[in-house]
N, C-alpha and C positions, 0 to 999 in steps of 0.2 A: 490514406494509403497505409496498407498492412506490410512490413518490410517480409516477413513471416509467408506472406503470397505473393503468388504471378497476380500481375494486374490481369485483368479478363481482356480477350479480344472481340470474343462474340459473344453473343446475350441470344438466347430461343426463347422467340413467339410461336407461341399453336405450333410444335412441333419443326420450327423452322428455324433455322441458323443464319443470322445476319452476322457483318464484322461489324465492330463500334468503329468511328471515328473519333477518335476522343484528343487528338493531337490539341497541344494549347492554343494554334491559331483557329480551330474550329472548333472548340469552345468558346474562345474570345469572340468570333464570329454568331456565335449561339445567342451572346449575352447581348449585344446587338439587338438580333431582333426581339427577344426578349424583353427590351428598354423602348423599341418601336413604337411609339404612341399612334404610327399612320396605320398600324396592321391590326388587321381582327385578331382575337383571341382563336378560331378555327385557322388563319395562317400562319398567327405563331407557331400553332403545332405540327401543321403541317411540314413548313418550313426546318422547324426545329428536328425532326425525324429525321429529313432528307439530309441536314446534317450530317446527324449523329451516328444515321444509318445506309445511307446512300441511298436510300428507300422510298417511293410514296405508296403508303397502302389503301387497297382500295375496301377500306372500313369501314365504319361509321363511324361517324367523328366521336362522340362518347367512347367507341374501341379503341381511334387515335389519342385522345388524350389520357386515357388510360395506361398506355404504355407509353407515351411522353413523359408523364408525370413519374410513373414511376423508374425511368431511365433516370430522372433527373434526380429524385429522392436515392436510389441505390450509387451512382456517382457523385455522390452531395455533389451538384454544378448547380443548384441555384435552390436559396432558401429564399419561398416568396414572402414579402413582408404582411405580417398579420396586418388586417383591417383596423381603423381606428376612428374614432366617431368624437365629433365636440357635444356638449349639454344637449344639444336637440334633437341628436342622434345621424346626425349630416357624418356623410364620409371624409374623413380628412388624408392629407397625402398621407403616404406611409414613411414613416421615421426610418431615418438610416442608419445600421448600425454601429453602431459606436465601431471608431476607426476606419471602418470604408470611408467617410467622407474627405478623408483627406489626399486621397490618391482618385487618378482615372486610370484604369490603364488605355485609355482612347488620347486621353489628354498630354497623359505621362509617357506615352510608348517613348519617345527619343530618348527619357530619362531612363527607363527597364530596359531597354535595351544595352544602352553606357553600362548599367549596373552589373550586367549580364554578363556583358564581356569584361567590364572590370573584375569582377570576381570569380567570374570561373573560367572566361576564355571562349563563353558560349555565343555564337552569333549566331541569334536567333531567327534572322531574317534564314538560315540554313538550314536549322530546324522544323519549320512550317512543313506538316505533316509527318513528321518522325519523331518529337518530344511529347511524351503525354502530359495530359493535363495535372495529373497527380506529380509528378518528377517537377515540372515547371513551378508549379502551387508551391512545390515546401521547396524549393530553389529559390524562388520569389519572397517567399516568408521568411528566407534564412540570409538573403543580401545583408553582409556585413553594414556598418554604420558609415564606415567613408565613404561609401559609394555618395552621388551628387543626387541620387534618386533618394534615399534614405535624408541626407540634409536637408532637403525641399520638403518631405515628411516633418522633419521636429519644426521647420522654418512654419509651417502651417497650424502645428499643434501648436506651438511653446504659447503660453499663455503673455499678452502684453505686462513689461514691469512695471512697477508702481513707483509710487515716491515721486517727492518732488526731487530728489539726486540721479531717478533713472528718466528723466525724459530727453534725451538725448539719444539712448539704448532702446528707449520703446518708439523712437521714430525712426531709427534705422530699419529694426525690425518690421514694425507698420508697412514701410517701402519696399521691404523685403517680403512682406504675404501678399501684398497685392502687385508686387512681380510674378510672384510664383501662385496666385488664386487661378482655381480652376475657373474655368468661363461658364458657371452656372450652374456647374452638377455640385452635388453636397451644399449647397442650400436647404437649409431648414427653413423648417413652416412656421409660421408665425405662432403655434402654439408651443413650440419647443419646447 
């Protein structure tokens, strides 16, 4: 986000003027099907357009994902993760990047939301379809530290302590990340 510029509202194709839907819940929506493992690769993008655009065009798919892709590179809303291959040249999942794996926002919404309204008053659920995604992102990035979303964050990161005088402090903790362990996302691969 440029403070310097208007956010864009509409984007032209082949001489044509769409509005964006860029609101945070239909981006969070976006990333969904994006993470879809039931859906082709030509629904994601279909899907993904009618999002972002209210749109289905009647293109060829190489023309749809041409302007998918680049809706999604010019609104940074999704950097896809480079390829990655073990000794034999096999694909392996793709690594996640450092600090996404500690948050969902699928998992965590009850938490982003508390944070939401603890910090600015915003209730989000009232927003859906009026907060863009850029305003929401550095709103999101900039949640002060008290918030109960934020402490579930270092509760996940904080590294267990050591010493045979902190094992009392590393099972509290212990009990404390896997209350708060997301249900399967941000697992790493066994090659980590």
């Amino acid at each position: 986000m440029k403070l310097h510029y208007r956010l864009e509202e509409t984007v032209e194709i082949d001489g044509q003027t769409y509005p964006l839907h860029l609101s945070f819940d239909v981006v969070l929506r976006l990333f969904d099907v994006l993470k879809d493992l039931e859906l082709s690769e030509p629904e994601k993008v279909i899907l993904g357009l009618n999002l972002l655009l209210g749109v289905s065009f009647l293109l060829d798919f190489d023309t749809q994902y041409e302007i998918f892709s680049t809706l999604l590179k010019t609104f940074e809303l999704w950097k896809e993760p480079k390829p990655r291959y073990d000794m034999e040249g096999n694909e392996l999942k793709p690594k996640l990047q450092k600090g996404l794996e500690h948050f969902s926002f699928l998992h965590d919404a009850d938490y982003i939301y508390a944070g939401f309204y603890q910090a600015y008053g915003i209730d989000l659920m009232e927003e859906h379809g009026k907060l863009r995604w850029e305003k929401f992102i550095a709103l999101f990035n900039g949640l002060p530290e008290d918030t109960l979303f934020k402490g579930i964050i270092d509760i996940r990161k904080r590294p267990l302590p050591k010493g045979k005088h902190a094992k009392e402090a590393k099972k509290e903790l212990e009990k404390a990340k896997e209350y708060y362990a997301l249900p399967g996302e941000g697992e790493k691969d066994e090659q980590n």
